[in-house]
PARO-903168 format. One record per residue (C-alpha): residue number from 0; x, y, z. Coordinates in steps of 0.5 Angstrom, whole numbers. Example, Ala and Ser with C-alpha at 12.3 -4.5 7.8 and 13.67 -1.06 7.14 Angstrom:
BEGIN
0,25,-9,16
1,27,-2,14
//
This chain:
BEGIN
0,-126,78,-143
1,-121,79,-138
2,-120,77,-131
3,-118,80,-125
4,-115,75,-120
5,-118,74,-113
6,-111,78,-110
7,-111,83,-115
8,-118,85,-113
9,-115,84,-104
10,-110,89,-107
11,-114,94,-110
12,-120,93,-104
13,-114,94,-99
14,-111,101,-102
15,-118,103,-103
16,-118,102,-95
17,-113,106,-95
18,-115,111,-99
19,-122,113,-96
20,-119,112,-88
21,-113,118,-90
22,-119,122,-93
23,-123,120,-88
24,-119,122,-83
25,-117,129,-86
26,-125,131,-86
27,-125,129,-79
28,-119,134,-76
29,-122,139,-82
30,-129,139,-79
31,-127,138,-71
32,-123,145,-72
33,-129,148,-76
34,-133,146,-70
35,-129,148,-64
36,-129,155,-68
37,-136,155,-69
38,-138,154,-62
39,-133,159,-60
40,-134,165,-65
41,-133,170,-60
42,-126,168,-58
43,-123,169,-65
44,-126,175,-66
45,-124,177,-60
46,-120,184,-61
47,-114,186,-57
48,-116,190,-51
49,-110,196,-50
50,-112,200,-45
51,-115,193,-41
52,-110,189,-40
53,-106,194,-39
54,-110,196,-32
55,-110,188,-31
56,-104,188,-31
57,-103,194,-26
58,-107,192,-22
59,-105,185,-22
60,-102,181,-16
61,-96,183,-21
62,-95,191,-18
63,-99,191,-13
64,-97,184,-8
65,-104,183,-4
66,-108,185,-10
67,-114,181,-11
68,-116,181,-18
69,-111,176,-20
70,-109,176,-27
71,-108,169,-30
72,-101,166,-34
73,-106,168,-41
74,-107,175,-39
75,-100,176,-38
76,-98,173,-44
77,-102,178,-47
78,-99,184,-44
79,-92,182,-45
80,-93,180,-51
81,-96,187,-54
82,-91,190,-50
83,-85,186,-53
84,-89,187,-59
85,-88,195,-58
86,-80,195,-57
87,-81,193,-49
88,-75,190,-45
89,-76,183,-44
90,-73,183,-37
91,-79,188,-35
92,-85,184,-36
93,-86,177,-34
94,-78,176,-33
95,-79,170,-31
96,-80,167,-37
97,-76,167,-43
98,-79,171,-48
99,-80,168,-55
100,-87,165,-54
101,-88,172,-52
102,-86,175,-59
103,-91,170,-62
104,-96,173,-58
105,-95,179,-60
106,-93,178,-67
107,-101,176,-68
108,-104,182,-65
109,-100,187,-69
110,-101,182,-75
111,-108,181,-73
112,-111,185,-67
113,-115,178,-65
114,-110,175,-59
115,-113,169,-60
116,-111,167,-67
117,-105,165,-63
118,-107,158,-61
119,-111,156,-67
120,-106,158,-71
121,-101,154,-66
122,-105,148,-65
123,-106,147,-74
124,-98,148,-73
125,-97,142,-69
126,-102,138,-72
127,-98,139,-79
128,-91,138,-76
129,-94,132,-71
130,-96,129,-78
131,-89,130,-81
132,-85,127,-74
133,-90,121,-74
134,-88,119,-82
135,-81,119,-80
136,-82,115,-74
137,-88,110,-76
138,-86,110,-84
139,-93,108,-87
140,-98,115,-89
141,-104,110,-85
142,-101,110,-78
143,-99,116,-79
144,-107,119,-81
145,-110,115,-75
146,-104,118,-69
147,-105,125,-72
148,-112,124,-71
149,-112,122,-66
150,-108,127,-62
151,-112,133,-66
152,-119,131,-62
153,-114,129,-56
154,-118,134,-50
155,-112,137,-47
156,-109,139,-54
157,-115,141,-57
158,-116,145,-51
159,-111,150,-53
160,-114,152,-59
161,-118,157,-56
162,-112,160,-51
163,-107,163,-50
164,-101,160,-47
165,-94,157,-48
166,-95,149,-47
167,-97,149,-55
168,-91,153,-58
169,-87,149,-54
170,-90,143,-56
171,-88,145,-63
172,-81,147,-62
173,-80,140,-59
174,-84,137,-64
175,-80,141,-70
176,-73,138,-66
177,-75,131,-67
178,-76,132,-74
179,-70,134,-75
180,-66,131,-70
181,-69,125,-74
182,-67,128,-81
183,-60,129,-77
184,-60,121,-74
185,-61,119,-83
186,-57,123,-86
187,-51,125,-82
188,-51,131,-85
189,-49,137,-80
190,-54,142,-83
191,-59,138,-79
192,-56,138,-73
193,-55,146,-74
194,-62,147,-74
195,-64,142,-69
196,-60,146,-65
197,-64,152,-67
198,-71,148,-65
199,-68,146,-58
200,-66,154,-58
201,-73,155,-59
202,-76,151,-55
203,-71,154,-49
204,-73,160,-50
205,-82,159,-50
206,-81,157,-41
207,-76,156,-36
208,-70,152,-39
209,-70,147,-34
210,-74,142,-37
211,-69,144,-43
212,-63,140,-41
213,-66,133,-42
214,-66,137,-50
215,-59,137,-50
216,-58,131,-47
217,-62,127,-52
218,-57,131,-58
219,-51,130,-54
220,-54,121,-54
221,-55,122,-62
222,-49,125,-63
223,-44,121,-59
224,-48,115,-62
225,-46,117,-69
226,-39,119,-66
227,-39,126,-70
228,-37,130,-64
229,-36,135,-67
230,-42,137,-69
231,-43,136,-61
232,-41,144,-61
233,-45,146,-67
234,-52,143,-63
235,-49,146,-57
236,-48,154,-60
237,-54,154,-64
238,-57,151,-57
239,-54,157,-54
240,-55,163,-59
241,-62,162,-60
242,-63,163,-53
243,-58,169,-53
244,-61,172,-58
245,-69,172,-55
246,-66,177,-51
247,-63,182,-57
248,-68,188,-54
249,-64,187,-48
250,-57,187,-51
251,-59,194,-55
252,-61,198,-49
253,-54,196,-47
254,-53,191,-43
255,-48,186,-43
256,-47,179,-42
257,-45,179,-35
258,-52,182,-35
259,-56,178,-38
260,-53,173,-34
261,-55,176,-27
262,-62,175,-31
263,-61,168,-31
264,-59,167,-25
265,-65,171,-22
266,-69,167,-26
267,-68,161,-23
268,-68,164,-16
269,-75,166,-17
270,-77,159,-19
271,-73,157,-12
272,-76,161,-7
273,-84,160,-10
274,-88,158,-4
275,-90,152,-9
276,-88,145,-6
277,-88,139,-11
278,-94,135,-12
279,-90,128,-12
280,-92,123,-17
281,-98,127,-19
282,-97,126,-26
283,-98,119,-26
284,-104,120,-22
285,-107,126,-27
286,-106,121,-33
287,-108,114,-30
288,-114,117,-25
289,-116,124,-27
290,-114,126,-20
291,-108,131,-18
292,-107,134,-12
293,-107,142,-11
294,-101,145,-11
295,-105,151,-6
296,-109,148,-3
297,-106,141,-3
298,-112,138,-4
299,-114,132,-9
300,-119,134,-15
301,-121,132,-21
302,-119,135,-27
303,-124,139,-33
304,-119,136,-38
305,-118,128,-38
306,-119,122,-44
307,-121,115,-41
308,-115,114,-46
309,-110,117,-42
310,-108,110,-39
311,-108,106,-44
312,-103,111,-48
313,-99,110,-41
314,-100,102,-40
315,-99,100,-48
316,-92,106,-47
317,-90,101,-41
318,-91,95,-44
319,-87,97,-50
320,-81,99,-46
321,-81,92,-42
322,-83,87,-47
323,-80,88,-53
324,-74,85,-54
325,-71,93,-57
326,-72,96,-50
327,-74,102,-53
328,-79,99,-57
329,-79,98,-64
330,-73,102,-68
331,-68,107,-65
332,-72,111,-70
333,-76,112,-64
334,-71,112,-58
335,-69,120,-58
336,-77,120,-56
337,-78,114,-52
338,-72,117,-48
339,-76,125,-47
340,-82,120,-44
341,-78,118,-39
342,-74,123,-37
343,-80,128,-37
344,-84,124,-33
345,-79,122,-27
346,-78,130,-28
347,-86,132,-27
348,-86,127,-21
349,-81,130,-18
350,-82,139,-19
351,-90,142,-18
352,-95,140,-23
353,-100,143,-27
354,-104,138,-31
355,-103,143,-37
356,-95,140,-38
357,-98,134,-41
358,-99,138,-47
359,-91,137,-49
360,-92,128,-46
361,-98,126,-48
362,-98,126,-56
363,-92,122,-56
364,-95,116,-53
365,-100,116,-58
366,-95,113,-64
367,-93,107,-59
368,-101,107,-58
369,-102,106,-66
370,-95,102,-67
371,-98,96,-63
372,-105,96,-65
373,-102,96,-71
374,-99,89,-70
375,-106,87,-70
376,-107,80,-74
377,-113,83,-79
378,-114,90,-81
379,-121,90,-79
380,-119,90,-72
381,-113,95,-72
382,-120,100,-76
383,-124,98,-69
384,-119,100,-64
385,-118,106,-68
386,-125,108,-68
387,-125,106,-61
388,-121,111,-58
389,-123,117,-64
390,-130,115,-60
391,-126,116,-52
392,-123,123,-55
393,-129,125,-58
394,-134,124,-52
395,-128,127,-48
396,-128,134,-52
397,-135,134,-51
398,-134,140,-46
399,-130,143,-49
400,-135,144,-56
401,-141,145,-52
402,-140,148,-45
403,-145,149,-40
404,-146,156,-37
405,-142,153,-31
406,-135,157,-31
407,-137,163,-35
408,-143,164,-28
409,-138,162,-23
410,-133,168,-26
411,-138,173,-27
412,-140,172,-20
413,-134,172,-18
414,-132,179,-21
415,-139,181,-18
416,-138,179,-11
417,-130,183,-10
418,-132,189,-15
419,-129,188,-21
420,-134,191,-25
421,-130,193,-32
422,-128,185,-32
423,-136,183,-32
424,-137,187,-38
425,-135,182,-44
426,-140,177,-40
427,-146,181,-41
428,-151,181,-46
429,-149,187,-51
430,-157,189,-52
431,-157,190,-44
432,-151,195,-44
433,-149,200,-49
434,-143,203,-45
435,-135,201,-46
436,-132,197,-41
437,-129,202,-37
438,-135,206,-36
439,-139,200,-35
440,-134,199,-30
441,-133,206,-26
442,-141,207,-27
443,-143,200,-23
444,-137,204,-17
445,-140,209,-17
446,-146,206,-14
447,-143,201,-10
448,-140,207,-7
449,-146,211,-6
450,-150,205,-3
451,-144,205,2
452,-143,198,-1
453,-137,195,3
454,-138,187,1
455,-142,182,-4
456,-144,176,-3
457,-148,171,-8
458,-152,165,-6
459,-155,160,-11
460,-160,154,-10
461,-155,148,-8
462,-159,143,-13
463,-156,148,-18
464,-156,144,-26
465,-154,148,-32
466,-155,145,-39
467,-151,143,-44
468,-155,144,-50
469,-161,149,-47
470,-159,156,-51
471,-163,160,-46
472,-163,159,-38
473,-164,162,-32
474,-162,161,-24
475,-165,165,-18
476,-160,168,-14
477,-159,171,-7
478,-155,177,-7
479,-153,180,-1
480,-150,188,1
481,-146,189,7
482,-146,197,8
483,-141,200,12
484,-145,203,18
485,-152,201,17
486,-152,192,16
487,-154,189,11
488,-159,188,5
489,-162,183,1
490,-164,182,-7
491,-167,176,-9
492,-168,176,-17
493,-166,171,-23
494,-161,172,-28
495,-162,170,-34
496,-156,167,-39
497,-156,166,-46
498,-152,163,-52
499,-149,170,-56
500,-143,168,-62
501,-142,161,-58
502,-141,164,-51
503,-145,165,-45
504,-148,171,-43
505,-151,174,-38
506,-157,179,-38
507,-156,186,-34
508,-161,189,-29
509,-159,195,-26
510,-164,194,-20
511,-160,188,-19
512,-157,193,-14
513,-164,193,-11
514,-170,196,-12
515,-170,203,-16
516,-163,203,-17
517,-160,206,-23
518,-155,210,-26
519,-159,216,-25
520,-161,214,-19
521,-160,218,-12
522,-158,216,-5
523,-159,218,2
524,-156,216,8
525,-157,217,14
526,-154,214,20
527,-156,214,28
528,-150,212,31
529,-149,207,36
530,-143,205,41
531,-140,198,43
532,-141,197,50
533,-135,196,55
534,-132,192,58
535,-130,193,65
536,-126,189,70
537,-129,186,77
538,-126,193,80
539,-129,198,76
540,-122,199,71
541,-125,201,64
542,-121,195,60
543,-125,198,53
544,-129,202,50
545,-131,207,44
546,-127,213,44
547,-128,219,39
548,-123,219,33
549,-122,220,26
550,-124,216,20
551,-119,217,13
552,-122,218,6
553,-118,220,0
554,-121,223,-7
555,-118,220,-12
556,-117,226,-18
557,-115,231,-12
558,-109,227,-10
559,-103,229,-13
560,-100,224,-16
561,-92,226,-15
562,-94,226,-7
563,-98,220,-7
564,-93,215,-5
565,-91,219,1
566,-98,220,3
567,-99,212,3
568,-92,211,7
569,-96,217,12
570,-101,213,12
571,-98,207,13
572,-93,210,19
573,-99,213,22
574,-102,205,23
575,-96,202,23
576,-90,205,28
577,-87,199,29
578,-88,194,23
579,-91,189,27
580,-98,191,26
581,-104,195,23
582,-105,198,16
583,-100,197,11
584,-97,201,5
585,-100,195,0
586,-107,195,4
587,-107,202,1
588,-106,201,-5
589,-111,195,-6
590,-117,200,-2
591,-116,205,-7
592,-113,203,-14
593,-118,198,-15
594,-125,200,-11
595,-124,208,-12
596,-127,211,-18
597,-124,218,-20
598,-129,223,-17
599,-131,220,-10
600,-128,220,-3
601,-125,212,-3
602,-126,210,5
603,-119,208,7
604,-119,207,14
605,-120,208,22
606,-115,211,25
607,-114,207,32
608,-111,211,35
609,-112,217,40
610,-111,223,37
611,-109,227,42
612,-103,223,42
613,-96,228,41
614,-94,223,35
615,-101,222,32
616,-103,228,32
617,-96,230,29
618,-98,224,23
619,-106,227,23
620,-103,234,22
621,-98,232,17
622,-103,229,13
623,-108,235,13
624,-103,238,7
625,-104,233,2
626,-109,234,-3
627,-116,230,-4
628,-115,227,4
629,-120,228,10
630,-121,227,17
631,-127,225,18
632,-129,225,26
633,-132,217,28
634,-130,213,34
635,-125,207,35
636,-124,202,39
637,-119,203,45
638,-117,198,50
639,-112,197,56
640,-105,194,55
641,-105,188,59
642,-99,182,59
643,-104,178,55
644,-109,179,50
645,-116,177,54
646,-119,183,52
647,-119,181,43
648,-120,184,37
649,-125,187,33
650,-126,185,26
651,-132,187,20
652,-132,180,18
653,-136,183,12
654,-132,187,9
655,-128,187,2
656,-120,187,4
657,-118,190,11
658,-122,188,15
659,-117,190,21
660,-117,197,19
661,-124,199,20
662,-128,199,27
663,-136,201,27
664,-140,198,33
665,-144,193,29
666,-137,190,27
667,-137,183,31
668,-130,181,36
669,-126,175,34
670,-123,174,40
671,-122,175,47
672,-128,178,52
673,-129,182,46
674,-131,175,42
675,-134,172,48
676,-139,177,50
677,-140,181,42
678,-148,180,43
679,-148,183,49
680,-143,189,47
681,-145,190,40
682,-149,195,38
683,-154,196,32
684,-153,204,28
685,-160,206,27
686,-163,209,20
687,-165,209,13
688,-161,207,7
689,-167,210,1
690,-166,210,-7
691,-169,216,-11
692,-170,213,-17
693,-172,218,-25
694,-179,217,-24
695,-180,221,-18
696,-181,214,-14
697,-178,213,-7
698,-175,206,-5
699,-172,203,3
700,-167,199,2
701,-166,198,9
702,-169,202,15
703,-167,199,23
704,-167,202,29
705,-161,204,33
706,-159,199,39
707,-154,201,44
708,-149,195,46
709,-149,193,54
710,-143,194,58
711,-141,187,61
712,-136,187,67
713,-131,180,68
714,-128,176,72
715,-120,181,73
716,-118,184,79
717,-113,191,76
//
């Protein structure tokens, strides 16, 4: 018979612990990933969308500066990347921003015409190489698992699976750098510093190469450690021609060096000139409280992505560095890294900071996290602070598997209330509308053109509570239309929201426009036309008064469109002689690019001028000759030229965009004798909005009475 000794068996007990935690630790990531693309089916299924993102784009705040349908970094990556992807000029899309990131991108949806793969992709890369980088630094498979796992489930990592943007693939080249920067530092072999440069080139050319330099430096320290200064001159032109070489498109139009220089350099102008101010030390704060201050609105908020384990990473990274007898804690292995924290957290203290830059700090404070807890008397212990913090991360990813309708509601509503219909679409249920997005989208206008619709406003009730875990879930709503001459009208309904492909939806109801609306529905208006009361000095002067004038419509398929840029400049002369004020060529372009549908007359504007005015009516005359424009008599708000401004302004408060531009009666004043007197002065149109539904019925959206506004006379002798 044959006996195992009691050493034997520990032995055999502690490689078998091993062995199932390294198991144990690669169904977990394995199953997180399967969970996180469950629970998100319709994003990696998701097909790129041409013609959209290119109306995004050319909508955007990009090519229209004052435009309101902001396109975010991800929309933008998208376009550029396709672009890039089709043979496009590096240097005319998002030119800010080097563009191999962007190649990625739009090396994925020609490869797989699903955008979204690109994250989900990156974030299996980075886990993989994070694995790699950690053997090296940590040198035992264990350590290595347990760290891997850890940042795999981390909320801010995890959060890049479904998104497209550059903070992963950054991470990745920085991560690919280390290693064979690593490789380098063990064999001094010059093949590793060649390609280490080639990881730094790359990295480079993901974002602005500012946050590079710290990159170069730590190269450069390994390097002069090694006293190999020779191979400082390899690193440094690998750096270099890989960043060059990003922008071979532009060299092949023909561009020189001299060029692509001058590129740069605007580059780095554009980021000085940002109205951004740095949010100093927001970062420590982000880490350790979850509370970073807005680089907009300067206000402290709490983030959506944040792990109570954060602090403890930050504390146990400090301890290392204070108390350990090696400053940089506990082999030269890992000083390259212990110098990038450093150096990246004093770089982030002092440029303006978005929580999404910790994506390329936060993994390396877990091996300093796993290395301490690892010196920890018993095994049992080290599996117990493990299991811990997997537990922090988990709970913290909870949002991010299982959403509520929140984000999806406030977006939807958001397009809603500024007319941005075709972008509602992909959150509408596929039952509740059977139209493509661009029809949904020029049908929906069309309506709010015919119902005269100039605003949107939707309220929810303030104890609003969205469910986690609830598939099916509705809310009460208040909707409210502001017409342009006959007030306001008001739905209240319920919208329904339901779970489809792992993503809330919302329902659809065309009479979510009010009663008997359809897309086959008519309308008619008719307006009794009021008029502001005056404003007349102690005297018996005439300060202000309404006058007759004209109103400017433009129908978007009868403008030629080699004219059309002139138009708008005669347009913006016609309002704006001096520069100084009135309509300008931008609030042009907003008014009828993104409210206009092809063959409807687009509202622009009041001219707030008299007519027979020489210079006026020479504009007015000019315009009369472009095709789609009409002159529509109205009145607008004349007032006396004083040395002061006692007499204010007219504002529609409620209405979309330039609210300067327009001038009815029912508007409010928000300044002066204007704003002082406005209820005495203000009238009320008389009339009738009414829906003719399909069915033959009739509907009264709005019915009033016409009131005429009351003169009033002040206190000012002329």
């Amino acid at each position: 018979m044959q006996y195992v000794s009691i050493s034997s068996f520990s032995i055999y007990q502690k490689t078998y612990m091993k062995r199932f935690f390294i198991f144990f630790c690669i169904v977990v990531i394995t199953t997180f990933i399967a969970m996180y693309c469950l629970n998100n089916t319709w994003i990696f299924q998701k097909q790129y969308d041409t013609s959209y993102w290119e109306d995004r784009y050319n909508t955007s705040q990009w090519i229209i500066p004052l435009s309101t349908r902001i396109i975010g970094d991800e929309g933008l990556y998208l376009h550029a990347g396709y672009q890039l992807a089709q043979g496009g000029n590096p240097t005319l899309i998002n030119a800010e921003t080097p563009p191999l990131g962007k190649y990625l991108v739009g090396l994925v949806i020609t490869a797989t015409d699903r955008p979204f793969l690109f994250g989900l992709i990156t974030y299996a890369l980075v886990i993989f190489l994070y694995y790699l980088l950690a053997k090296q630094i940590l040198k035992d498979s264990v350590l290595s698992i347990a760290a891997t796992t850890l940042v795999a489930v981390d909320p801010l990592i995890a959060s890049q699976i479904s998104i497209v943007a550059m903070d992963i693939p950054y991470l990745f080249f920085l991560l690919l750098f280390f290693i064979l920067l690593h490789t380098y530092d063990s064999t001094k072999k010059p093949l590793w510093i060649l390609t280490s440069g080639l990881a730094a080139g790359c990295f480079m050319a993901v974002k602005f190469p500012a946050f590079s330099i710290i990159l170069m430096l730590i190269g450069v320290f390994v390097i002069i450690k090694r006293f190999r200064l020779s191979h400082m001159f390899i690193f440094s032109i690998s750096m270099a021609s890989v960043y060059i070489a990003t922008y071979f498109r532009y060299f092949w139009s023909g561009h020189t060096l001299i060029e692509f220089l001058k590129v740069q350099k605007w580059m780095l102008h554009f980021y000085q000139i940002s109205d951004l101010h740095p949010n100093i030390g927001s970062i420590i704060s982000s880490v350790l409280l979850n509370r970073t201050q807005n680089l907009v609105t300067r206000q402290w908020e709490s983030g959506n992505i944040w792990s109570v384990l954060w602090p403890i990473l930050f504390g146990t990274f400090i301890f290392c560095l204070i108390k350990r007898k090696k400053v940089l804690f506990f082999s030269e292995k890992i000083t390259p890294i212990s110098l990038f924290l450093i150096c990246g957290l004093l770089f982030y203290s002092f440029v303006p900071f978005w929580n999404r830059y910790l994506v390329i700090l936060i993994p390396f404070f877990y091996l300093f996290f796993i290395k301490t807890i690892q010196q920890k008397p018993t095994q049992k212990i080290f599996y117990l602070i493990f299991s811990i913090a997997f537990l922090c991360n988990t709970i913290s990813c909870i949002p991010l598997l299982f959403s509520t309708p929140e984000s999806d509601f406030r977006q939807f509503t958001y397009d809603w209330e500024k007319g941005f219909f075709s972008d509602m679409h992909e959150r509408i249920a596929k039952n509740d509308v059977t139209d493509k997005r661009e029809n949904f989208g020029q049908l929906a206008k069309s309506l709010q053109s015919d119902l005269t619709i100039e605003s949107i406003s939707i309220h929810t009730p303030g104890d609003t509570h969205w469910k986690r875990f609830v598939p099916n879930q509705k809310l009460p709503i208040t909707i409210t239309y502001w017409t342009r001459e006959l007030g306001t009208y008001t739905v209240l309904t319920t919208i329904r929201t339901e779970k489809e492909n792992g993503r809330w939806v919302f329902h659809w109801d065309w009479n979510y426009f009010g009663e008997g609306v359809t897309p086959q529905s008519t309308f008619i208006t008719h307006v009794d036309h009021t008029d502001r009361g005056r404003i007349i000095s102690s005297n018996g002067v005439i300060l202000a008064k309404d006058r007759p004038g004209y109103a400017l419509t433009l129908t978007p398929n009868s403008v030629d469109s080699d004219g059309k840029e002139m138009l708008f400049k005669t347009i913006d002369l016609l309002h704006n002689p001096s520069k100084n004020d009135g309509l300008s060529y931008f609030d042009i372009q907003n008014r009828f690019i993104l409210y206009s549908t092809p063959d409807k007359p687009v509202f622009l504007s009041t001219i707030m001028k008299d007519p027979n005015d020489k210079e006026t009516a020479r504009l007015l005359t000019t315009l009369q000759n472009y095709s789609g424009l009409t002159l529509i008599p109205t009145t607008y708000r004349w007032k006396r030229q004083l040395n002061d401004d006692s007499i204010g302004q007219i504002v529609c408060n409620n209405f979309q965009l330039y609210n300067l531009y327009f001038y009815s009666p029912t508007c409010d004043g928000n300044s002066g004798w204007e704003l002082q007197h406005n209820e005495t002065l203000k009238g009320k149109n008389g009339g009738t909005l009414t829906v003719n539904s399909p069915d033959g019925k009739k509907h009264l959206l709005i019915e009033q009475q016409k009131k005429n506004g009351e003169d009033v006379i002040v206190d000012i002798f002329l």
